[in-house]
PQR file with spaces between the fields and no chain letter, atoms N, CA, C, O and H, PARSE charges and radii, in Angstrom:
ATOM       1  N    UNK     1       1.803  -34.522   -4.745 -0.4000 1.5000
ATOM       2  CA   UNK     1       1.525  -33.790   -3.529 -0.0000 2.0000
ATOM       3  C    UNK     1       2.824  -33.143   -3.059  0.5500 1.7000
ATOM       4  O    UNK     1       3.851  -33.821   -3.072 -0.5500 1.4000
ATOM       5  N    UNK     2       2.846  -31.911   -2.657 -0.4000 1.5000
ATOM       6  CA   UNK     2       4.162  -31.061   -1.699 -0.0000 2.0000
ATOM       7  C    UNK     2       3.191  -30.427   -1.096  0.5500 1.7000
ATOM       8  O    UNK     2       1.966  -30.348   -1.013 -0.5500 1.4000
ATOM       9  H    UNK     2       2.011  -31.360   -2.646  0.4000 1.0000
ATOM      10  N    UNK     3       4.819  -29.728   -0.451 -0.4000 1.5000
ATOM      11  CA   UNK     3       4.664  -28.951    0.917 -0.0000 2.0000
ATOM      12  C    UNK     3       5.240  -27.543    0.118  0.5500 1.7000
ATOM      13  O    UNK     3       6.341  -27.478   -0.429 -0.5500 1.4000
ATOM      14  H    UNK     3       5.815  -29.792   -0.518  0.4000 1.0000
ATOM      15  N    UNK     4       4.159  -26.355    0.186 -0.4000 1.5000
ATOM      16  CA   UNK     4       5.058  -24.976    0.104 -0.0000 2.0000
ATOM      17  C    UNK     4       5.196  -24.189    1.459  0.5500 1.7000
ATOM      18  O    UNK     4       4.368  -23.829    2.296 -0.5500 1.4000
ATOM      19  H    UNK     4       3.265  -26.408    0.630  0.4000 1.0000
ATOM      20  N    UNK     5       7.005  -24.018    1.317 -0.4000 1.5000
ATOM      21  CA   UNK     5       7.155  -23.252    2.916 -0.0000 2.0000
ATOM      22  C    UNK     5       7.098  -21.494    1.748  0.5500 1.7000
ATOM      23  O    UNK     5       7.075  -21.175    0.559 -0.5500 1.4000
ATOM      24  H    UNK     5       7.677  -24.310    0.637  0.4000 1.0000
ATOM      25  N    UNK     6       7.100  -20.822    3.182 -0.4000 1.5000
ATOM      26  CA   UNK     6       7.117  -19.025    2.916 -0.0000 2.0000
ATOM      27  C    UNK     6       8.074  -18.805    3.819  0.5500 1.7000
ATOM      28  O    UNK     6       8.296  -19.299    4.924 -0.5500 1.4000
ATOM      29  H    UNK     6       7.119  -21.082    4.147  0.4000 1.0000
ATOM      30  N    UNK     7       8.956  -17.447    2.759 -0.4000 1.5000
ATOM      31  CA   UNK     7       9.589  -16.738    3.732 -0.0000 2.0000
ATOM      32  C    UNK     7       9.178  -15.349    3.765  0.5500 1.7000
ATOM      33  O    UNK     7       8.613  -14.790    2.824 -0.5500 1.4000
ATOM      34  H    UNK     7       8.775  -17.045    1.861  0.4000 1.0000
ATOM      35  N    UNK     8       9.535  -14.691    5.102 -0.4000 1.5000
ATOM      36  CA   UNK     8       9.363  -13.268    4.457 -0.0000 2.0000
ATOM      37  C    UNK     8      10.590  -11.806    4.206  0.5500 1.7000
ATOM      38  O    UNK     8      10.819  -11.174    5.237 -0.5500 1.4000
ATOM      39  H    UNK     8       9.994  -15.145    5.865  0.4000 1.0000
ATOM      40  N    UNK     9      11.027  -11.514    3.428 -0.4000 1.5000
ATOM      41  CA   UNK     9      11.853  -10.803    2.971 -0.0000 2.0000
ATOM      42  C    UNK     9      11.510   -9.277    3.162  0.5500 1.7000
ATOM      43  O    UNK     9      10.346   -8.884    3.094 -0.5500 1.4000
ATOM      44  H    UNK     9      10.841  -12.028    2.591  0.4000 1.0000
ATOM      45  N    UNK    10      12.437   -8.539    3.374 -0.4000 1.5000
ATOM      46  CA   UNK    10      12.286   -6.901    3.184 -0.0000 2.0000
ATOM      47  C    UNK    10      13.089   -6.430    2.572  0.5500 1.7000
ATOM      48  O    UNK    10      14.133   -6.225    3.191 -0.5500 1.4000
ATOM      49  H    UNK    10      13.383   -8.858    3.429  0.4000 1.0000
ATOM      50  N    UNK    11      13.052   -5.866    0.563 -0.4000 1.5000
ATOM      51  CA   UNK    11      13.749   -5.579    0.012 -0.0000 2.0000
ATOM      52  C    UNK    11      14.025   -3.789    0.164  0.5500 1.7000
ATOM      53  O    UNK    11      13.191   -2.902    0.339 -0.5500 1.4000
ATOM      54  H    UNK    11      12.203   -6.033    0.061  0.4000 1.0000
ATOM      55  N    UNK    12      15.301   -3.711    0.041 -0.4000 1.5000
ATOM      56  CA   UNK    12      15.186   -2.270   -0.048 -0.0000 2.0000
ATOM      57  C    UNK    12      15.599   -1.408   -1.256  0.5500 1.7000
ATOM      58  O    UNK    12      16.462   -2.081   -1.820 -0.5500 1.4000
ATOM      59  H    UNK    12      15.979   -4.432   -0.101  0.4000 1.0000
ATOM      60  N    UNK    13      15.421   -0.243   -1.951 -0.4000 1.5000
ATOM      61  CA   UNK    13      15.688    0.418   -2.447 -0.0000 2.0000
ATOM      62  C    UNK    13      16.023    1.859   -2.760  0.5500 1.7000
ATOM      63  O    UNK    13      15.754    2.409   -1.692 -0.5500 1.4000
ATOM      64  H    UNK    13      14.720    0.304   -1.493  0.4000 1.0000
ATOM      65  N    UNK    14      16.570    3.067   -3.821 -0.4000 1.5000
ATOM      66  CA   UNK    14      16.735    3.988   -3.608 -0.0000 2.0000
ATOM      67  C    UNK    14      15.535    4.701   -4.757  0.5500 1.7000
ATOM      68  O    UNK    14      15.495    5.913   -4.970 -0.5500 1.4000
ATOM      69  H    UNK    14      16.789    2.620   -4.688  0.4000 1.0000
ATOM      70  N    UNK    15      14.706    3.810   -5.346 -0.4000 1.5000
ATOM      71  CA   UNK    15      14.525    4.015   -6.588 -0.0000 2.0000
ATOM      72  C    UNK    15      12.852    4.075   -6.645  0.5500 1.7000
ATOM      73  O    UNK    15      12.143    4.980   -7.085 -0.5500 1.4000
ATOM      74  H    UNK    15      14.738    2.825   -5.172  0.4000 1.0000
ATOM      75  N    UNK    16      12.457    2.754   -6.028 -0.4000 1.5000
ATOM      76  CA   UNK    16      10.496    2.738   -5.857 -0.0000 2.0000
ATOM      77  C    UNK    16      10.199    1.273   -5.043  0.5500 1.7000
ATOM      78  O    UNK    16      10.901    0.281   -4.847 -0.5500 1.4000
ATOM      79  H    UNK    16      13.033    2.018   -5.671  0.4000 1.0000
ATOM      80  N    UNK    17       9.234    1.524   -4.785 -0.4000 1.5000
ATOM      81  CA   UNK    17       8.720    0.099   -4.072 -0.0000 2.0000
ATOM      82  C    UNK    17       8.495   -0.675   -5.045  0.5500 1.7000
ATOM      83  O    UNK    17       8.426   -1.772   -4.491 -0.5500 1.4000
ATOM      84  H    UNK    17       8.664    2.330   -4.945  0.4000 1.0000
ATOM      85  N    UNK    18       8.332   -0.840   -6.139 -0.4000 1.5000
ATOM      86  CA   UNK    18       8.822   -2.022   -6.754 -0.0000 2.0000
ATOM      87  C    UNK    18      10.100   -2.566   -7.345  0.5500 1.7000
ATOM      88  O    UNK    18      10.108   -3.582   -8.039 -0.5500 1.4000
ATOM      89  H    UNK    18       8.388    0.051   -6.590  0.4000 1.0000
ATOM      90  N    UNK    19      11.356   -1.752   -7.009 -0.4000 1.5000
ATOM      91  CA   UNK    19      12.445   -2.309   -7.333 -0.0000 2.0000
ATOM      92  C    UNK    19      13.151   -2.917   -6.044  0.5500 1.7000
ATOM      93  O    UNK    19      14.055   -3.752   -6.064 -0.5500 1.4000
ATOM      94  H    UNK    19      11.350   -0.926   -6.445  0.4000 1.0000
ATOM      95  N    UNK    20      12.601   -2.373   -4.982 -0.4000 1.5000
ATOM      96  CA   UNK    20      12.822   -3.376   -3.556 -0.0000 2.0000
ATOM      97  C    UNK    20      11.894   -4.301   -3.904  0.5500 1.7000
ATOM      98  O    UNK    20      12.384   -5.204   -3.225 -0.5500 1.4000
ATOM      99  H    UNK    20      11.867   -1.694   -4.966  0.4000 1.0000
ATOM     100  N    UNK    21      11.041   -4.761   -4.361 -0.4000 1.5000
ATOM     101  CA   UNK    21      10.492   -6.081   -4.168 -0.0000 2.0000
ATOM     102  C    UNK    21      11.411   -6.921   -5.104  0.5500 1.7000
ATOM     103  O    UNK    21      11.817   -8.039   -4.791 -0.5500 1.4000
ATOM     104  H    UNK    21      10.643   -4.028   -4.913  0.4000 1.0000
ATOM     105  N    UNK    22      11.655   -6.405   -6.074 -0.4000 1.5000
ATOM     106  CA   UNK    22      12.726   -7.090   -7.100 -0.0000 2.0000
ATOM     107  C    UNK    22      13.685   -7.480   -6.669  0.5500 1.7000
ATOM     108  O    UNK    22      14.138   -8.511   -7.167 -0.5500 1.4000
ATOM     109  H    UNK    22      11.324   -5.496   -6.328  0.4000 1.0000
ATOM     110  N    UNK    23      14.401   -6.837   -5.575 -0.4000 1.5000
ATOM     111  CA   UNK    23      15.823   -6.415   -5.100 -0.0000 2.0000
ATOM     112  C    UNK    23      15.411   -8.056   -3.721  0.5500 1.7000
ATOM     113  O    UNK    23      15.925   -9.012   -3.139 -0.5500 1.4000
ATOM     114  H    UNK    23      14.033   -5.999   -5.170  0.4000 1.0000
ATOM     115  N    UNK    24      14.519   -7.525   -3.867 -0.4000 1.5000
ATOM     116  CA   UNK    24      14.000   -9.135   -2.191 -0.0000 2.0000
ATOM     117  C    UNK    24      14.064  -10.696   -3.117  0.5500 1.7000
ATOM     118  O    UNK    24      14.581  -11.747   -2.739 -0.5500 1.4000
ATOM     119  H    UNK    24      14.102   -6.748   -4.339  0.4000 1.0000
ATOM     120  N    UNK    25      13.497  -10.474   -4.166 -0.4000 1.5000
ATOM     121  CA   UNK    25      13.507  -11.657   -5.211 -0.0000 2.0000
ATOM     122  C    UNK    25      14.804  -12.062   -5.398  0.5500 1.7000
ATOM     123  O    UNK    25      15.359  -13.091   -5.013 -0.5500 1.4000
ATOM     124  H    UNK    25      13.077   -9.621   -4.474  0.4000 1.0000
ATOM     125  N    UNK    26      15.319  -10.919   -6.180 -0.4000 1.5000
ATOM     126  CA   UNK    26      16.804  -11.566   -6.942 -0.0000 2.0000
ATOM     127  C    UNK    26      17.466  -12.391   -5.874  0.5500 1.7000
ATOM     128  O    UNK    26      17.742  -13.589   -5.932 -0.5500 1.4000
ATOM     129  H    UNK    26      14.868  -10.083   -6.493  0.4000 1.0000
ATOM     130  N    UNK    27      17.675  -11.539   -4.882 -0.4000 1.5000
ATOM     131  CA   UNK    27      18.344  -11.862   -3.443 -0.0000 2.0000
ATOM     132  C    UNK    27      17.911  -13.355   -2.944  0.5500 1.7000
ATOM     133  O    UNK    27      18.654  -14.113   -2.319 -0.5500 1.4000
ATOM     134  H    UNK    27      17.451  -10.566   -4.836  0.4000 1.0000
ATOM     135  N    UNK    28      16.293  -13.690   -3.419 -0.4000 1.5000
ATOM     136  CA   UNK    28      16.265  -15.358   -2.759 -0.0000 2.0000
ATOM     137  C    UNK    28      16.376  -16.075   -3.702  0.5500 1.7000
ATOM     138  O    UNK    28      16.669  -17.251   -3.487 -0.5500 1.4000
ATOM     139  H    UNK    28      15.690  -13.075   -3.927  0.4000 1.0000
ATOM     140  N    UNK    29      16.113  -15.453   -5.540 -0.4000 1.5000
ATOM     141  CA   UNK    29      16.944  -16.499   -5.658 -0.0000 2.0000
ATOM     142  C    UNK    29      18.402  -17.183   -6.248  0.5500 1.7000
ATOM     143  O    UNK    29      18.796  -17.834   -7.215 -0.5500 1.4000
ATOM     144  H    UNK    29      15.876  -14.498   -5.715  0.4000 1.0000
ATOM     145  N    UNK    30      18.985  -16.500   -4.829 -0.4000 1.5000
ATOM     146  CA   UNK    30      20.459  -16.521   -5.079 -0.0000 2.0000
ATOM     147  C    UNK    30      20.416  -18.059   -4.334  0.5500 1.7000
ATOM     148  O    UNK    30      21.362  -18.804   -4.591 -0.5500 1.4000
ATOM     149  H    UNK    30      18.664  -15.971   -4.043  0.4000 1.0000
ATOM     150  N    UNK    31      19.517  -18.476   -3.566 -0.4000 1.5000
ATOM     151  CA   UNK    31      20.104  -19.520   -2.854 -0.0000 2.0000
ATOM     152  C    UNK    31      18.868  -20.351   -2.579  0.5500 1.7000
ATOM     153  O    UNK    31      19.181  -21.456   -2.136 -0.5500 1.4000
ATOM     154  H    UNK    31      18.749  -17.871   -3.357  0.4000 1.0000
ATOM     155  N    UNK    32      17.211  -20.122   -2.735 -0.4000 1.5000
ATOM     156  CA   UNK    32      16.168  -20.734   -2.861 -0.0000 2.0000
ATOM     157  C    UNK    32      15.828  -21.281   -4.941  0.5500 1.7000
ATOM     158  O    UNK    32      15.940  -20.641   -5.987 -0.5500 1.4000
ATOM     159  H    UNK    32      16.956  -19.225   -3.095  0.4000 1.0000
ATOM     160  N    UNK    33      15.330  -22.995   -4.567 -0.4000 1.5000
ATOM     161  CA   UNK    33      14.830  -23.115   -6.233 -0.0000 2.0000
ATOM     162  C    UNK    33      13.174  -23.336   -5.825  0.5500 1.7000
ATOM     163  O    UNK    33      12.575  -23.822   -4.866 -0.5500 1.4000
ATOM     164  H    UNK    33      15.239  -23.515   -3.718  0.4000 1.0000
ATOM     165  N    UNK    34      12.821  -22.734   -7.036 -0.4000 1.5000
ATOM     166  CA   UNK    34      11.406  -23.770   -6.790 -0.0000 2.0000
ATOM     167  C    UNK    34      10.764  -22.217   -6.507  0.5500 1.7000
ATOM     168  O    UNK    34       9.570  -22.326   -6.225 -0.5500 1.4000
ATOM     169  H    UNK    34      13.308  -22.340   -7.815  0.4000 1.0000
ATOM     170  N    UNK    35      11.151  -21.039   -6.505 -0.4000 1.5000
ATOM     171  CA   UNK    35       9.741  -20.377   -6.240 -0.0000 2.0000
ATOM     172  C    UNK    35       8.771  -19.566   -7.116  0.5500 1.7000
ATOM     173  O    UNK    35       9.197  -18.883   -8.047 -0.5500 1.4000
ATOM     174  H    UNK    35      12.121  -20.951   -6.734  0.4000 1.0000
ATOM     175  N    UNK    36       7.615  -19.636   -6.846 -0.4000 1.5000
ATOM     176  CA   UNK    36       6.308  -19.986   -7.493 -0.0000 2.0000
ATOM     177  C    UNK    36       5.478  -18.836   -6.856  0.5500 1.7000
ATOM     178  O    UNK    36       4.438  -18.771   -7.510 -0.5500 1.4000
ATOM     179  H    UNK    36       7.269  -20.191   -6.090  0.4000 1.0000
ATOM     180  N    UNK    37       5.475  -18.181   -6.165 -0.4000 1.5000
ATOM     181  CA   UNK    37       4.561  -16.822   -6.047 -0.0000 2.0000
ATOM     182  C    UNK    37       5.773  -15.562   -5.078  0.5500 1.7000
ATOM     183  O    UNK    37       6.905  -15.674   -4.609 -0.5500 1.4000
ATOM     184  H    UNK    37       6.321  -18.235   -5.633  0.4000 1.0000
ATOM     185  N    UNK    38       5.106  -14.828   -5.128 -0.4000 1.5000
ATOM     186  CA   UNK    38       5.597  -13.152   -3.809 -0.0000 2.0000
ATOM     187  C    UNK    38       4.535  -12.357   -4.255  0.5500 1.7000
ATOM     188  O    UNK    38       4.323  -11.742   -5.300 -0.5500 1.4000
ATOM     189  H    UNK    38       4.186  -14.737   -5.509  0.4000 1.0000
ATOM     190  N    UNK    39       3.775  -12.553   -2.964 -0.4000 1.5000
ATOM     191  CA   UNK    39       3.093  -11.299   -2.212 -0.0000 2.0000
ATOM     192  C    UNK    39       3.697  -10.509   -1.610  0.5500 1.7000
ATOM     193  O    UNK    39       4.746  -10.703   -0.996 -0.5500 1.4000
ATOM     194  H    UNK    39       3.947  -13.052   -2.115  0.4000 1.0000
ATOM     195  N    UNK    40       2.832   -9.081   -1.766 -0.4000 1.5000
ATOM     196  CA   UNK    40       3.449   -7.750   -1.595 -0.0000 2.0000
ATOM     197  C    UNK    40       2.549   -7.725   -0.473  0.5500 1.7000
ATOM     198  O    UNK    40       1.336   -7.599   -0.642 -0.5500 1.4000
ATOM     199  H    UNK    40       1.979   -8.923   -2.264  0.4000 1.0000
ATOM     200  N    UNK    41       3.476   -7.924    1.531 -0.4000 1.5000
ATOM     201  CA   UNK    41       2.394   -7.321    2.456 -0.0000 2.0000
ATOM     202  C    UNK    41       2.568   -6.365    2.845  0.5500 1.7000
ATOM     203  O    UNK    41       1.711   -6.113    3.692 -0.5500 1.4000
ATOM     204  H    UNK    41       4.461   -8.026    1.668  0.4000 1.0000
ATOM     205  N    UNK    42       3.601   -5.189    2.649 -0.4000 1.5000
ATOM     206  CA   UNK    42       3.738   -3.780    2.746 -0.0000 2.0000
ATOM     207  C    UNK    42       4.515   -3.282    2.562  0.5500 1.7000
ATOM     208  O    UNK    42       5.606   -3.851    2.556 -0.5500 1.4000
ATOM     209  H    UNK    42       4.297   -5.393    1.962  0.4000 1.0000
ATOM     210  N    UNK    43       4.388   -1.801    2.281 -0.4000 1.5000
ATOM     211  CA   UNK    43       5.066   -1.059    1.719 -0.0000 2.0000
ATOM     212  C    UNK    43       5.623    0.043    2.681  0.5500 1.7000
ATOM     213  O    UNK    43       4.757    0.654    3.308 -0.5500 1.4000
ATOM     214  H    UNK    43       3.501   -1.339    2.286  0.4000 1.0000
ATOM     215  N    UNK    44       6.752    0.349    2.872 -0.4000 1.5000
ATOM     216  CA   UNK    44       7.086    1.404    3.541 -0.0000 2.0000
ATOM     217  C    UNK    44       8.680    2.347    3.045  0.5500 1.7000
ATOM     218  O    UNK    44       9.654    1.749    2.589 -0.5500 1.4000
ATOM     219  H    UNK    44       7.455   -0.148    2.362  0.4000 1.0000
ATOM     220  N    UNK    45       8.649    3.857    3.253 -0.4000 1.5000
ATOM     221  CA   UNK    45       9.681    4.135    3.836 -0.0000 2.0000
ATOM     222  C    UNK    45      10.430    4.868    4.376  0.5500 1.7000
ATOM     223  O    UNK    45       9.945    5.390    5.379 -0.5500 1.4000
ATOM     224  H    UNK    45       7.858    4.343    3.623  0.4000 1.0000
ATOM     225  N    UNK    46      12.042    5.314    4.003 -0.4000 1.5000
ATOM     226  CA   UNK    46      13.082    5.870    5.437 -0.0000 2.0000
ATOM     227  C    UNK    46      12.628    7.247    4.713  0.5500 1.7000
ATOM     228  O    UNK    46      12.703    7.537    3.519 -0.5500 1.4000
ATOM     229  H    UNK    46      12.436    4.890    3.188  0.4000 1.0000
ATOM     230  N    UNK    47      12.262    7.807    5.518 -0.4000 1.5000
ATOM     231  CA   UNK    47      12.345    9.382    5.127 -0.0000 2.0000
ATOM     232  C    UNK    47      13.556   10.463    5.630  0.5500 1.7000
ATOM     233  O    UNK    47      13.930   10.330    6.795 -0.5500 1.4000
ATOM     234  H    UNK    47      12.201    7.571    6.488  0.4000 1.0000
ATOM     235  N    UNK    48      14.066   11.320    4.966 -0.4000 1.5000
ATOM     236  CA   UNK    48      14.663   12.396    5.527 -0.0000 2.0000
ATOM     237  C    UNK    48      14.311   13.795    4.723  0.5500 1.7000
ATOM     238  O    UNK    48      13.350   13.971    3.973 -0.5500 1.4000
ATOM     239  H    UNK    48      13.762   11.427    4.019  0.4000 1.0000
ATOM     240  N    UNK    49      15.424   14.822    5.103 -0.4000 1.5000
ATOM     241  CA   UNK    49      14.540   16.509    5.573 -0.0000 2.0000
ATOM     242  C    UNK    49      14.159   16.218    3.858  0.5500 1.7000
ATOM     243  O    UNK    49      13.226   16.972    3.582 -0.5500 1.4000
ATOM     244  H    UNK    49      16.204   14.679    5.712  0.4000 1.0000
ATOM     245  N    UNK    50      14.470   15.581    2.915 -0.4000 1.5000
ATOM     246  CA   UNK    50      14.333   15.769    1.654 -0.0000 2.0000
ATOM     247  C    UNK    50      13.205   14.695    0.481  0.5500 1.7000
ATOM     248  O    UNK    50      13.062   14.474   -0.721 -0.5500 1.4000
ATOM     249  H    UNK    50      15.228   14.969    3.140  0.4000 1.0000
ATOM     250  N    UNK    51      12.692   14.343    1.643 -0.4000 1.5000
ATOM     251  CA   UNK    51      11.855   12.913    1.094 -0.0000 2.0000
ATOM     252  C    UNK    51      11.974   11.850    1.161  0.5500 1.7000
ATOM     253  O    UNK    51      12.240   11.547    2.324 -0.5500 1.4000
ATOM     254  H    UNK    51      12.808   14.523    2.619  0.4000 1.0000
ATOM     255  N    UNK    52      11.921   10.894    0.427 -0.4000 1.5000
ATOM     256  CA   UNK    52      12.107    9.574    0.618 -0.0000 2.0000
ATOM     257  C    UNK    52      13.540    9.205    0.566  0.5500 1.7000
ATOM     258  O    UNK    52      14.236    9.812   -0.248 -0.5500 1.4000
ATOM     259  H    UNK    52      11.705   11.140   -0.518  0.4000 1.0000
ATOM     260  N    UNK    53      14.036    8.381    1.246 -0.4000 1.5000
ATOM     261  CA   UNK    53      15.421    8.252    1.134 -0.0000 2.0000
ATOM     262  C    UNK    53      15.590    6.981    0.189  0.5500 1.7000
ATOM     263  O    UNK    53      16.191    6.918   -0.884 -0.5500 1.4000
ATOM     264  H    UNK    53      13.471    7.887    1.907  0.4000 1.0000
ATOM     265  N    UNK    54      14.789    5.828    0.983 -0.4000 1.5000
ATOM     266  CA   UNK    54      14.805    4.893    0.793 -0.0000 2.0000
ATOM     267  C    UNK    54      13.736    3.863    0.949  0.5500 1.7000
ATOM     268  O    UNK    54      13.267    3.672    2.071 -0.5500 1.4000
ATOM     269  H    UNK    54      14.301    5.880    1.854  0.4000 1.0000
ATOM     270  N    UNK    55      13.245    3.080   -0.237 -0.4000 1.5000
ATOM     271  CA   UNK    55      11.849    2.185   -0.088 -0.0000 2.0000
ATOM     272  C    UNK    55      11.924    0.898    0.217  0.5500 1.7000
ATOM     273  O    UNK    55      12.832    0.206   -0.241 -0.5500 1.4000
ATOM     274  H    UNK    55      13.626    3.235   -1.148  0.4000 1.0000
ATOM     275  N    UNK    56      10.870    0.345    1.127 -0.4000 1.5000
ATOM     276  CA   UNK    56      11.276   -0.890    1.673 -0.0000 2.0000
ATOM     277  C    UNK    56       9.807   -1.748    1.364  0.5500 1.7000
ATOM     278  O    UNK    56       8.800   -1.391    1.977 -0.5500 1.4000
ATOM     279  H    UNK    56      10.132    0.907    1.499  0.4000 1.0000
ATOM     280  N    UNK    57       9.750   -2.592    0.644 -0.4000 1.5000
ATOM     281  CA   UNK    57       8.578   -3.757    0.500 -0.0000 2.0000
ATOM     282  C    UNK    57       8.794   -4.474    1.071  0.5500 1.7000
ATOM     283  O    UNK    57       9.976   -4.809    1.161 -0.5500 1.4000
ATOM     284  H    UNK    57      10.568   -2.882    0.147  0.4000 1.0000
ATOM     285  N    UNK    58       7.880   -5.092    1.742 -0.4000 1.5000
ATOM     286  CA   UNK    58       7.876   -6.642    2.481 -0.0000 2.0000
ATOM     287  C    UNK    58       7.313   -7.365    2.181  0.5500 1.7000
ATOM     288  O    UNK    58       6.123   -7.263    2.478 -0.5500 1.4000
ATOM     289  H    UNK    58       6.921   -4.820    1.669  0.4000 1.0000
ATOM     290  N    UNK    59       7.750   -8.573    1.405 -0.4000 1.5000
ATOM     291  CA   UNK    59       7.011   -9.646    0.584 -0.0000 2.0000
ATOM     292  C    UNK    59       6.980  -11.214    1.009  0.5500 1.7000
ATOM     293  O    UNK    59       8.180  -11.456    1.142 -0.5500 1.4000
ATOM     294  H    UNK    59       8.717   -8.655    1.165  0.4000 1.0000
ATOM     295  N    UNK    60       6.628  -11.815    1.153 -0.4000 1.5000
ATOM     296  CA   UNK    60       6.172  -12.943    1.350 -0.0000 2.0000
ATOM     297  C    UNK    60       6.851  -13.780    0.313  0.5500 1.7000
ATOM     298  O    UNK    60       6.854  -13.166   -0.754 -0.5500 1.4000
ATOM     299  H    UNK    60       5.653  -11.619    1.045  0.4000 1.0000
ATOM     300  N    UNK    61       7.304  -14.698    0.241 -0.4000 1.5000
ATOM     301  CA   UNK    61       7.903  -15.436   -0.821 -0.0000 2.0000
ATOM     302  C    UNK    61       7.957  -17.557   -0.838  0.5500 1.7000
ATOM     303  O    UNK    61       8.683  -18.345   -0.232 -0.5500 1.4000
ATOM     304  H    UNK    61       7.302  -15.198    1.107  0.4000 1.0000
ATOM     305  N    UNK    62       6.977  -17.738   -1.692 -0.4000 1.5000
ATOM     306  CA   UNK    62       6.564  -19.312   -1.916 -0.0000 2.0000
ATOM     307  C    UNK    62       7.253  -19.901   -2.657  0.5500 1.7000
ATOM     308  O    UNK    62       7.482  -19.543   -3.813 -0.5500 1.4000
ATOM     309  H    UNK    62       6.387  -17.098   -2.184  0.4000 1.0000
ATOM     310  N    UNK    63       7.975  -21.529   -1.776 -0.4000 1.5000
ATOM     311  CA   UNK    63       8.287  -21.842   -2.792 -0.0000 2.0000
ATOM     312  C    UNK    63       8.043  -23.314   -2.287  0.5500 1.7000
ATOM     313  O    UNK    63       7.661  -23.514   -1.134 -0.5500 1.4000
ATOM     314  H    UNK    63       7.789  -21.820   -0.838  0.4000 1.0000
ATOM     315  N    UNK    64       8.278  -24.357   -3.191 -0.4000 1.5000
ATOM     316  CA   UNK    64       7.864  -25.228   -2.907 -0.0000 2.0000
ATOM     317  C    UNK    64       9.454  -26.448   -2.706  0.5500 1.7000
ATOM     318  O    UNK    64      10.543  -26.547   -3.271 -0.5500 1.4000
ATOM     319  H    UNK    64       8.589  -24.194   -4.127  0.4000 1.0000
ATOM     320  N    UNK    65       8.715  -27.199   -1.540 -0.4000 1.5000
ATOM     321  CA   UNK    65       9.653  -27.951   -0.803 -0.0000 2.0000
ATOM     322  C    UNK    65      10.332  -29.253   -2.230  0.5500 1.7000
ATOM     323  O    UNK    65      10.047  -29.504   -3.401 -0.5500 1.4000
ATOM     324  H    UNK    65       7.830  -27.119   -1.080  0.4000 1.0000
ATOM     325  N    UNK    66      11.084  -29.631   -1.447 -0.4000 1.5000
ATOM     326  CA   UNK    66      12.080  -30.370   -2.616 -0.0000 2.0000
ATOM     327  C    UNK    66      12.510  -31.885   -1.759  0.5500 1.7000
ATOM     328  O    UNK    66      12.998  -31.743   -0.638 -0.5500 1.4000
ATOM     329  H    UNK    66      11.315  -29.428   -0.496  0.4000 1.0000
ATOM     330  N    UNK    67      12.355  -33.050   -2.201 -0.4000 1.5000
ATOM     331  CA   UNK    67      12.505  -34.393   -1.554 -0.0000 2.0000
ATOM     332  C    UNK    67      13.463  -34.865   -2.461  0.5500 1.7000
ATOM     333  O    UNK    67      13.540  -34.809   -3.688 -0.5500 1.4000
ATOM     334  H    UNK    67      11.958  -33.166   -3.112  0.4000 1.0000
ATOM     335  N    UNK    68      14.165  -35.334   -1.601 -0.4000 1.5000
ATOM     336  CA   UNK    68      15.367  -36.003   -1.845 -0.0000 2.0000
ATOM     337  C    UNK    68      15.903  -37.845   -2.372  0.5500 1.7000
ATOM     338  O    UNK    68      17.093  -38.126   -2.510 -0.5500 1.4000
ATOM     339  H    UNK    68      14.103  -35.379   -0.604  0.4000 1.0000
């Protein structure tokens, strides 16, 4: 039996909304073990006079608790 906590992350990028979700991953797990799913709950992004500047996913990220 465990406990899975969630966090939620907003990766960003210059490239597509799926390399900010990547970019949100790598980033947790620089310092989270144990995770086991990321949901994608939206997608957005920075626009300027020339299009997209920059893409931002917001993902949800599971991982499961750790006892000592």
């Amino acid at each position: 039996m465990g406990v899975i906590k969630t966090i939620d992350l907003v990766g960003t990028s210059s490239e597509s909304w799926e390399d900010a979700a990547r970019q949100a991953l790598a980033e947790a797990t620089k310092t989270i073990r144990g995770i086991e799913t990321l949901d994608v709950l939206e997608q957005t992004a920075r626009i300027g006079a020339d299009g997209i500047l920059e893409y931002h996913t917001h993902v949800r990220i599971h991982f499961r608790l750790e006892r000592s």
